[in-house]
PQR file of N, CA, C, O and H, with PARSE charges and radii, in Angstrom:
ATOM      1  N   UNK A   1       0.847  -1.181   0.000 -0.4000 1.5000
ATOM      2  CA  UNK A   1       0.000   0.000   0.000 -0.0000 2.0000
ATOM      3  C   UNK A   1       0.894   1.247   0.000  0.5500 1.7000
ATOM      4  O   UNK A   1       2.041   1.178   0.442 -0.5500 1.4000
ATOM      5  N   UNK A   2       0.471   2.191  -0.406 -0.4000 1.5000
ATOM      6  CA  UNK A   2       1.546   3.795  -1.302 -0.0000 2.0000
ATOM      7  C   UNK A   2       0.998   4.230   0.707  0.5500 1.7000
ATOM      8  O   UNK A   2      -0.156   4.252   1.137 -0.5500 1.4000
ATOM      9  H   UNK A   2      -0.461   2.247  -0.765  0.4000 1.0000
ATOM     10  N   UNK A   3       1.966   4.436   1.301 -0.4000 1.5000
ATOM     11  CA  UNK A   3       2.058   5.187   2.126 -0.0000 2.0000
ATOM     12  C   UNK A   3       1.617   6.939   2.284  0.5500 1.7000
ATOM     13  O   UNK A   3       1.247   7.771   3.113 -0.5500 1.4000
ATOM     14  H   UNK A   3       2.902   4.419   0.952  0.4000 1.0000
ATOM     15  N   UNK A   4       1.811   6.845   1.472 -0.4000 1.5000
ATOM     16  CA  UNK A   4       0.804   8.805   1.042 -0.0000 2.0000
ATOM     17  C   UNK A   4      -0.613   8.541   0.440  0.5500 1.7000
ATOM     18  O   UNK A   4      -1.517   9.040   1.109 -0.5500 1.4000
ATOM     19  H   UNK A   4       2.111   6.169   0.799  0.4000 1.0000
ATOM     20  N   UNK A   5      -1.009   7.848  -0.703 -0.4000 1.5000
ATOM     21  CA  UNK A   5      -2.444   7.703  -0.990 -0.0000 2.0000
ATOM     22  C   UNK A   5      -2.984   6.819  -0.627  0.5500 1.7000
ATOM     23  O   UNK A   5      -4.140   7.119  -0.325 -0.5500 1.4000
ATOM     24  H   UNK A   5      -0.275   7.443  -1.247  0.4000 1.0000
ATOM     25  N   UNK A   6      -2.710   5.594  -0.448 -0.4000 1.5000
ATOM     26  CA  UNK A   6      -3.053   4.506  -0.298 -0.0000 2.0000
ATOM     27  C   UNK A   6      -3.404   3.647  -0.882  0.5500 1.7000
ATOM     28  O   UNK A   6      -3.993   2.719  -0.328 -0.5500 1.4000
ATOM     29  H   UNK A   6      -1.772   5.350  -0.693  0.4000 1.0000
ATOM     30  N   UNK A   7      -3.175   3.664  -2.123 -0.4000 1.5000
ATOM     31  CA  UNK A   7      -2.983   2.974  -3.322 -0.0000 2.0000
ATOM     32  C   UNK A   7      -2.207   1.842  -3.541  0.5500 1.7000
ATOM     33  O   UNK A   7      -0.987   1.846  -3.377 -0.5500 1.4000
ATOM     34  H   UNK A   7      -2.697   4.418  -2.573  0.4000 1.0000
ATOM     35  N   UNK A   8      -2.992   0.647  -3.985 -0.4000 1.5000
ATOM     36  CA  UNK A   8      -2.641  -0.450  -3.328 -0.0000 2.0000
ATOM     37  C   UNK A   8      -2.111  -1.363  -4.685  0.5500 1.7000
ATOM     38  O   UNK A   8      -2.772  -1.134  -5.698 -0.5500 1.4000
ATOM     39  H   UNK A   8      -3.983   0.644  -4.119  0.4000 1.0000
ATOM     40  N   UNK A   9      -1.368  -2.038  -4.787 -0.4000 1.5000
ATOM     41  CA  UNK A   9      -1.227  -3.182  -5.682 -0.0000 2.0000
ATOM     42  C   UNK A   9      -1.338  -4.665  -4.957  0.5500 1.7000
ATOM     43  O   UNK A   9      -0.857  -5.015  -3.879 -0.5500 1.4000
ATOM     44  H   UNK A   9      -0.831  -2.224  -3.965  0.4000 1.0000
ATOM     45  N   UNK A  10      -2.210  -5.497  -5.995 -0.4000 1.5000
ATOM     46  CA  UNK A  10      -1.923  -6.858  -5.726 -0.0000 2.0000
ATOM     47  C   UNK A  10      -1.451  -8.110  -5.577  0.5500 1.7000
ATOM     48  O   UNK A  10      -1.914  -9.224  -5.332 -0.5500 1.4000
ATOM     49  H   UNK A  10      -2.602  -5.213  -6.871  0.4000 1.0000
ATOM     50  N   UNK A  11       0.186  -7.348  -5.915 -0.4000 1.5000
ATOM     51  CA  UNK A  11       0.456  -8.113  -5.878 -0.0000 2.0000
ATOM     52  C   UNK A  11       1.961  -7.803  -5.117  0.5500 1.7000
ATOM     53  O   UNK A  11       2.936  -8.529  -5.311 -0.5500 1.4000
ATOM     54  H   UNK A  11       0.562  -6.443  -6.115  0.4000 1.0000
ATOM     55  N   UNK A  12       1.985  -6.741  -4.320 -0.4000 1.5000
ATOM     56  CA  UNK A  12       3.094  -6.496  -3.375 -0.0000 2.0000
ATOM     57  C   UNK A  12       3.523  -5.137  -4.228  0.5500 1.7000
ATOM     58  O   UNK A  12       3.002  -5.016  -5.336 -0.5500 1.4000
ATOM     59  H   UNK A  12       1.193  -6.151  -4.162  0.4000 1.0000
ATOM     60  N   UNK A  13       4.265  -4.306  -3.863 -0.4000 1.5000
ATOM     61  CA  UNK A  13       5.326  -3.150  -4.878 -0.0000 2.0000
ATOM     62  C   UNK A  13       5.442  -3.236  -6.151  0.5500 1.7000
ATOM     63  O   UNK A  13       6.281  -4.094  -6.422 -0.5500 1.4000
ATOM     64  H   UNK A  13       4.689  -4.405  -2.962  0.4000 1.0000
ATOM     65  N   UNK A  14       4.961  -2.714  -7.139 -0.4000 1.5000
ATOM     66  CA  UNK A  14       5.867  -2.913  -8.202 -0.0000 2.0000
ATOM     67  C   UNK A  14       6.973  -2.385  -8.234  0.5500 1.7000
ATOM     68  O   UNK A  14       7.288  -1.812  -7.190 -0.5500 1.4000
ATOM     69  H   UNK A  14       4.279  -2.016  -6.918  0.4000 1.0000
ATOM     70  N   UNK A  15       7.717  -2.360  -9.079 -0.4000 1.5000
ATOM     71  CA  UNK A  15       9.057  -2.321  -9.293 -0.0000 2.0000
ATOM     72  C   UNK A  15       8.975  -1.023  -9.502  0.5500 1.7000
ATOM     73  O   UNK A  15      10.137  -0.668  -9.301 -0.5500 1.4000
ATOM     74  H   UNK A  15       7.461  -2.826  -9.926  0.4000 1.0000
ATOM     75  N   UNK A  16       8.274   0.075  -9.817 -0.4000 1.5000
ATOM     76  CA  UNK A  16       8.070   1.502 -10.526 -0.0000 2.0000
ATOM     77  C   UNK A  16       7.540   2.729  -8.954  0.5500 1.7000
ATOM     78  O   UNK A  16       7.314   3.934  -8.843 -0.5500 1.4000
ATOM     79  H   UNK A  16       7.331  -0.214  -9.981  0.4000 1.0000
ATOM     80  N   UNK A  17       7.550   1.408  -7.917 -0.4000 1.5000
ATOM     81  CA  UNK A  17       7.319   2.241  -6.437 -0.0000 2.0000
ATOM     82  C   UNK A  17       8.228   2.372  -5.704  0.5500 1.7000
ATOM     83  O   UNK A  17       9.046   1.484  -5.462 -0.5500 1.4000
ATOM     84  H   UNK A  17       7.734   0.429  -8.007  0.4000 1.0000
ATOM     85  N   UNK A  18       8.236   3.710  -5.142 -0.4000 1.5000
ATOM     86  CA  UNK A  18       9.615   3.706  -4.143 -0.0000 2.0000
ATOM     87  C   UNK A  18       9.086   3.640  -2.865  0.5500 1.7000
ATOM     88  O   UNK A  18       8.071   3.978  -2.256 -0.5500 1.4000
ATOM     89  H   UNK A  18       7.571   4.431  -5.338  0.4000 1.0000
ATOM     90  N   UNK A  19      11.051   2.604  -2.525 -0.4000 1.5000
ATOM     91  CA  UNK A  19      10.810   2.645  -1.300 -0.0000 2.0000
ATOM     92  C   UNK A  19      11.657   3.465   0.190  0.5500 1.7000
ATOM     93  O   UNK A  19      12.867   3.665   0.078 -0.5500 1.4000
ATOM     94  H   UNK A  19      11.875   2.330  -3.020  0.4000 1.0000
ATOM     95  N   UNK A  20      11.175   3.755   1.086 -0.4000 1.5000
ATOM     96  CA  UNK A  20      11.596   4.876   1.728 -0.0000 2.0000
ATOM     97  C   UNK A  20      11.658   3.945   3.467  0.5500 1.7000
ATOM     98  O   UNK A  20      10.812   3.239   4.016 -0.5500 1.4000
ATOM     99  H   UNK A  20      10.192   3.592   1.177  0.4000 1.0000
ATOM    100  N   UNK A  21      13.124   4.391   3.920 -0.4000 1.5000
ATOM    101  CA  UNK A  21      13.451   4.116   5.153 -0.0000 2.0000
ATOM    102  C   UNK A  21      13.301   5.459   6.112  0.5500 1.7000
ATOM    103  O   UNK A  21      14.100   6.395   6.079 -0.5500 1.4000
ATOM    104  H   UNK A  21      13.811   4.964   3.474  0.4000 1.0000
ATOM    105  N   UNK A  22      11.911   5.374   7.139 -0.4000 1.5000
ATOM    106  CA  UNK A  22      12.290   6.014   7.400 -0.0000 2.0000
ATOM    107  C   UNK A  22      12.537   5.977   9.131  0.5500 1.7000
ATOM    108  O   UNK A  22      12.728   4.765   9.230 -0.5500 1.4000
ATOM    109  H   UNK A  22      11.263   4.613   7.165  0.4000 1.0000
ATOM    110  N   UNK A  23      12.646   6.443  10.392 -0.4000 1.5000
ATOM    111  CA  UNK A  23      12.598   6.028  11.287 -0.0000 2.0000
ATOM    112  C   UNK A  23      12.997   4.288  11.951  0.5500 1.7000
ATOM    113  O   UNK A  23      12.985   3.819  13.089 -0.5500 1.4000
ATOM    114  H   UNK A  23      12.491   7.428  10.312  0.4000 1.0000
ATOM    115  N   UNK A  24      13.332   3.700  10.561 -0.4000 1.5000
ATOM    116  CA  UNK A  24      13.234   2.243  10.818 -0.0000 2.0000
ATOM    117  C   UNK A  24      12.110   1.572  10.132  0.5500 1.7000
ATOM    118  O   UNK A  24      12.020   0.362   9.925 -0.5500 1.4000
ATOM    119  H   UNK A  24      13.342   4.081   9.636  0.4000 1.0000
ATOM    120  N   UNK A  25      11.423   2.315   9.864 -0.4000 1.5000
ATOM    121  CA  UNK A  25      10.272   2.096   8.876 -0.0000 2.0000
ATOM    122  C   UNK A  25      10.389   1.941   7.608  0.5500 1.7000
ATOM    123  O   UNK A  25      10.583   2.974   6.967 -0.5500 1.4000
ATOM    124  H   UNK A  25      11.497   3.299  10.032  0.4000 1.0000
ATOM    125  N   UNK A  26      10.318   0.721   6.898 -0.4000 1.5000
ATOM    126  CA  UNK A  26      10.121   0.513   5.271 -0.0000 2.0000
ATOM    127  C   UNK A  26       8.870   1.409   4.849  0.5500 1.7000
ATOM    128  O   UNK A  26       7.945   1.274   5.649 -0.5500 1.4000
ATOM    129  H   UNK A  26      10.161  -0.119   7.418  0.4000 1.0000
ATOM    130  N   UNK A  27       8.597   2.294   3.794 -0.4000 1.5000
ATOM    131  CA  UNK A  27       7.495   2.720   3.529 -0.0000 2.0000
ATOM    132  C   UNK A  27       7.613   2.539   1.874  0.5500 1.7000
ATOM    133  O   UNK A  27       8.624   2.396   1.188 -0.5500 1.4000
ATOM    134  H   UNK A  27       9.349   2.404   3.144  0.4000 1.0000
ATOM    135  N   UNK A  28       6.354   2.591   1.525 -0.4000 1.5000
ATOM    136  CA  UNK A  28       6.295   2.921  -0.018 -0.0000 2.0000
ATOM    137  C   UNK A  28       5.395   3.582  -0.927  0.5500 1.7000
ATOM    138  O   UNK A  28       4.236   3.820  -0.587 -0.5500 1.4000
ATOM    139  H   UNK A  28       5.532   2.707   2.082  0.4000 1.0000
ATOM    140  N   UNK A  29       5.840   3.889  -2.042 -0.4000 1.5000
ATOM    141  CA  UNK A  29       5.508   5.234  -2.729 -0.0000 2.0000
ATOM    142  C   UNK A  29       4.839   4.906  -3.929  0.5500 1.7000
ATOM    143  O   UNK A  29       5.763   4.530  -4.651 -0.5500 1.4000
ATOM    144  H   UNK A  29       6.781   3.696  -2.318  0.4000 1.0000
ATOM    145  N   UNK A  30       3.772   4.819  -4.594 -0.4000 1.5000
ATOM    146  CA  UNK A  30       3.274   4.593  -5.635 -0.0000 2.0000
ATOM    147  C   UNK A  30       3.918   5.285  -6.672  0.5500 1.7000
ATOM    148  O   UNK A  30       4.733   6.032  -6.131 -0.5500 1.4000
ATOM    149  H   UNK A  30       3.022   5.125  -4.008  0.4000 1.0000
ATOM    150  N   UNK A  31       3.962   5.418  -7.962 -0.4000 1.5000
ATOM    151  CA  UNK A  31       4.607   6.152  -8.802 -0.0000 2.0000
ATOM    152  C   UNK A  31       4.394   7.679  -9.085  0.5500 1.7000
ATOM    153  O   UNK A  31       5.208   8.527  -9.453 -0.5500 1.4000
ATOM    154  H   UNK A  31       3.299   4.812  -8.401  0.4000 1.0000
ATOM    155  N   UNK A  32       3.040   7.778  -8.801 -0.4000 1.5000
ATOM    156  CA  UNK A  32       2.451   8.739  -8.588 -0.0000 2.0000
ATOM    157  C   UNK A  32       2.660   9.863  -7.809  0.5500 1.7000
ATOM    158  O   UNK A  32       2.800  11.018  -8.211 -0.5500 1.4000
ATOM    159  H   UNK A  32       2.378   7.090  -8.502  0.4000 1.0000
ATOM    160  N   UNK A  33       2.671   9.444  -6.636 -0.4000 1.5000
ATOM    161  CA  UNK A  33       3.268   9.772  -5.579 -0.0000 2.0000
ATOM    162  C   UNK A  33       4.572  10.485  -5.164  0.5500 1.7000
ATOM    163  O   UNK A  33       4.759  11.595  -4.667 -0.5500 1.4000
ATOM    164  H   UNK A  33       2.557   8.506  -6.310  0.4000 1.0000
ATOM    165  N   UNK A  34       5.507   9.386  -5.563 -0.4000 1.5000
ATOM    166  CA  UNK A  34       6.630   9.408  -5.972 -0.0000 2.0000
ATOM    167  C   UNK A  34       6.925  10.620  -7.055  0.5500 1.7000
ATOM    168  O   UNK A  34       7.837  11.403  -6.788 -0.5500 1.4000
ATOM    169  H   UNK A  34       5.355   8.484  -5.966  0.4000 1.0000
ATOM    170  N   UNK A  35       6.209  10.778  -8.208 -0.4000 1.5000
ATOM    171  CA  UNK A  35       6.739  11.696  -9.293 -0.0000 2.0000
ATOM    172  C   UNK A  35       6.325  12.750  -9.062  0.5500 1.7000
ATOM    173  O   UNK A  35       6.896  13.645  -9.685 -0.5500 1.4000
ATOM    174  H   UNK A  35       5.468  10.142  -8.425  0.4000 1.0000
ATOM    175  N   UNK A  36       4.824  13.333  -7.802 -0.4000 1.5000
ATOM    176  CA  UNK A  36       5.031  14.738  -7.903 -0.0000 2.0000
ATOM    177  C   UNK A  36       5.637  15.465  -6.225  0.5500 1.7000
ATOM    178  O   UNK A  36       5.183  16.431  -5.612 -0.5500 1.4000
ATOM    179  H   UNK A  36       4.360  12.606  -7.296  0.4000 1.0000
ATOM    180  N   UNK A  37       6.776  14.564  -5.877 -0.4000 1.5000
ATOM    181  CA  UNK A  37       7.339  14.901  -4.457 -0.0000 2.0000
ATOM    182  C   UNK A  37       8.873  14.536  -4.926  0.5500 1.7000
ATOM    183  O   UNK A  37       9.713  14.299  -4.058 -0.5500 1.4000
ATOM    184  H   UNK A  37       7.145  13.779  -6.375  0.4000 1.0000
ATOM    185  N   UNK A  38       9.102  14.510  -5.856 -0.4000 1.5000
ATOM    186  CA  UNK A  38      10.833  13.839  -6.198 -0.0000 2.0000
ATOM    187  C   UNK A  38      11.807  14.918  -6.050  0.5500 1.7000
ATOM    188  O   UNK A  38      12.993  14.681  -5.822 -0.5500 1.4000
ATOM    189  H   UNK A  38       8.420  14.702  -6.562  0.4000 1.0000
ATOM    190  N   UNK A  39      11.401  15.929  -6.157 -0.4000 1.5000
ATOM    191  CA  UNK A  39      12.453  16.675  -5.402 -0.0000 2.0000
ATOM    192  C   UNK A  39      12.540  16.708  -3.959  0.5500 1.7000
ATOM    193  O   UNK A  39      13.684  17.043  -3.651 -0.5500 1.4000
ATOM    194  H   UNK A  39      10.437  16.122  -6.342  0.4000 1.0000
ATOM    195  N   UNK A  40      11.782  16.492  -2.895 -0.4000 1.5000
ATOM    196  CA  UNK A  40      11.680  16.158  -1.461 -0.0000 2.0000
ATOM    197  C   UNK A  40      12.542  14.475  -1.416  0.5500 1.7000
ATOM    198  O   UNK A  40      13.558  14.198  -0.779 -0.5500 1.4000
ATOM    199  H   UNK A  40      10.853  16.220  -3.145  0.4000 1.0000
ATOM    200  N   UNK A  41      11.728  13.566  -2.310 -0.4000 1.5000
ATOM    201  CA  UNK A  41      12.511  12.475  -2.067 -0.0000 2.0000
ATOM    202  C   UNK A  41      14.470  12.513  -2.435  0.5500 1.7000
ATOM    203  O   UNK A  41      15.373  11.824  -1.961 -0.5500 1.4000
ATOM    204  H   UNK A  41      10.902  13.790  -2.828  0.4000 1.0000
ATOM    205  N   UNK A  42      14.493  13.659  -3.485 -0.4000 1.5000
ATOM    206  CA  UNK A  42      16.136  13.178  -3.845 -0.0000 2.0000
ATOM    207  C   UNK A  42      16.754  14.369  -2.576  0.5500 1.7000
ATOM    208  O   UNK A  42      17.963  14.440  -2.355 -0.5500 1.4000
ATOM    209  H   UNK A  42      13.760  14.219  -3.870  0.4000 1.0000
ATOM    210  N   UNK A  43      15.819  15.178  -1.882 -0.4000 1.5000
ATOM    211  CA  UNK A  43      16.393  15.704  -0.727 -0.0000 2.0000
ATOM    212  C   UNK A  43      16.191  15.269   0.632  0.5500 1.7000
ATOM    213  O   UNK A  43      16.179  15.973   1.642 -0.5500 1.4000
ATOM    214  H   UNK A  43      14.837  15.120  -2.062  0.4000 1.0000
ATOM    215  N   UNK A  44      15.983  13.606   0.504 -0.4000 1.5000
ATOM    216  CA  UNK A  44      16.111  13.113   1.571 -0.0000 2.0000
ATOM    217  C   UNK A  44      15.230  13.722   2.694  0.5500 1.7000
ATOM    218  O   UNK A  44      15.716  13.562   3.814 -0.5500 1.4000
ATOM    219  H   UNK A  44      15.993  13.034  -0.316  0.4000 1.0000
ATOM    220  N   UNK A  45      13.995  14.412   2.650 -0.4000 1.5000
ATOM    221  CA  UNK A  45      13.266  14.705   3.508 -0.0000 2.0000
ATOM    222  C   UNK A  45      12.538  13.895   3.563  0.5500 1.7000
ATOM    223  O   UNK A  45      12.207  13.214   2.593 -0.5500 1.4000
ATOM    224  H   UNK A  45      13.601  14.541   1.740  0.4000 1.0000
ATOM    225  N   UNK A  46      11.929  13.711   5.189 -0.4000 1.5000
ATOM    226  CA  UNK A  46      11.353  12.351   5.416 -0.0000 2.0000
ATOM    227  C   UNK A  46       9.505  12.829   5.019  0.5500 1.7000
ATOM    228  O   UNK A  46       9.060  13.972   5.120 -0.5500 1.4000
ATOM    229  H   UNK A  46      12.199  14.264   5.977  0.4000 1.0000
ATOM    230  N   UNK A  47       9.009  12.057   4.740 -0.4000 1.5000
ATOM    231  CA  UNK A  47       7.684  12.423   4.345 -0.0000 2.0000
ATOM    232  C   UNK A  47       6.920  12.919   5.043  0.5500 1.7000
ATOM    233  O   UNK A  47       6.048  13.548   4.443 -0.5500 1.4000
ATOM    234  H   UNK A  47       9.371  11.128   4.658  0.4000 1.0000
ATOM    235  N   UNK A  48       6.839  12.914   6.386 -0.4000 1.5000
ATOM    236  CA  UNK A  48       6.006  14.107   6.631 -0.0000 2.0000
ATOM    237  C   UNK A  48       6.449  15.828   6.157  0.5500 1.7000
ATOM    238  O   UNK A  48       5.908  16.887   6.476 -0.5500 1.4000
ATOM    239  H   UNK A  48       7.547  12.403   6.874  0.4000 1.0000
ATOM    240  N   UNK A  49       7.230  15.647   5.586 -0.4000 1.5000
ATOM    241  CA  UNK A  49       7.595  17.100   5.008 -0.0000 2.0000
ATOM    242  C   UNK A  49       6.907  17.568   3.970  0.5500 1.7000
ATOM    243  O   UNK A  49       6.654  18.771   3.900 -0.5500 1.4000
ATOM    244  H   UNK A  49       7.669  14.787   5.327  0.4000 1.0000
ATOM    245  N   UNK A  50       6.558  16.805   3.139 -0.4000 1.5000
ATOM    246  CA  UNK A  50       5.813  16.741   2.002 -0.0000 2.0000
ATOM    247  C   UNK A  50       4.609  17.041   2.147  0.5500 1.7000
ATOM    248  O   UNK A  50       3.846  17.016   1.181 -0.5500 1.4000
ATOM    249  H   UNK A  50       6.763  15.828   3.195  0.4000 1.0000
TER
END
């Protein structure tokens, strides 16, 4: 499940979702997601920043 929308695949991550460590926490990012925050993600801000 995309940790920001909640957008789910059935069959685990695809390969086109990122994934984010944060606190110790695996999280993940739908593509979507992912493509309109990618400057936060390549600056390493943790997602509640976003």
């Amino acid at each position: 499940m995309c940790a920001r929308c909640g957008a789910t695949s059935p069959e685990g991550a695809p390969p086109t979702w990122t994934c984010s460590v944060e606190n110790g926490t695996r999280q993940y990012f739908c593509d979507a997601c992912a493509r309109a925050n990618i400057r936060a993600i390549e600056g390493r801000l943790d997602s509640s920043w976003w």
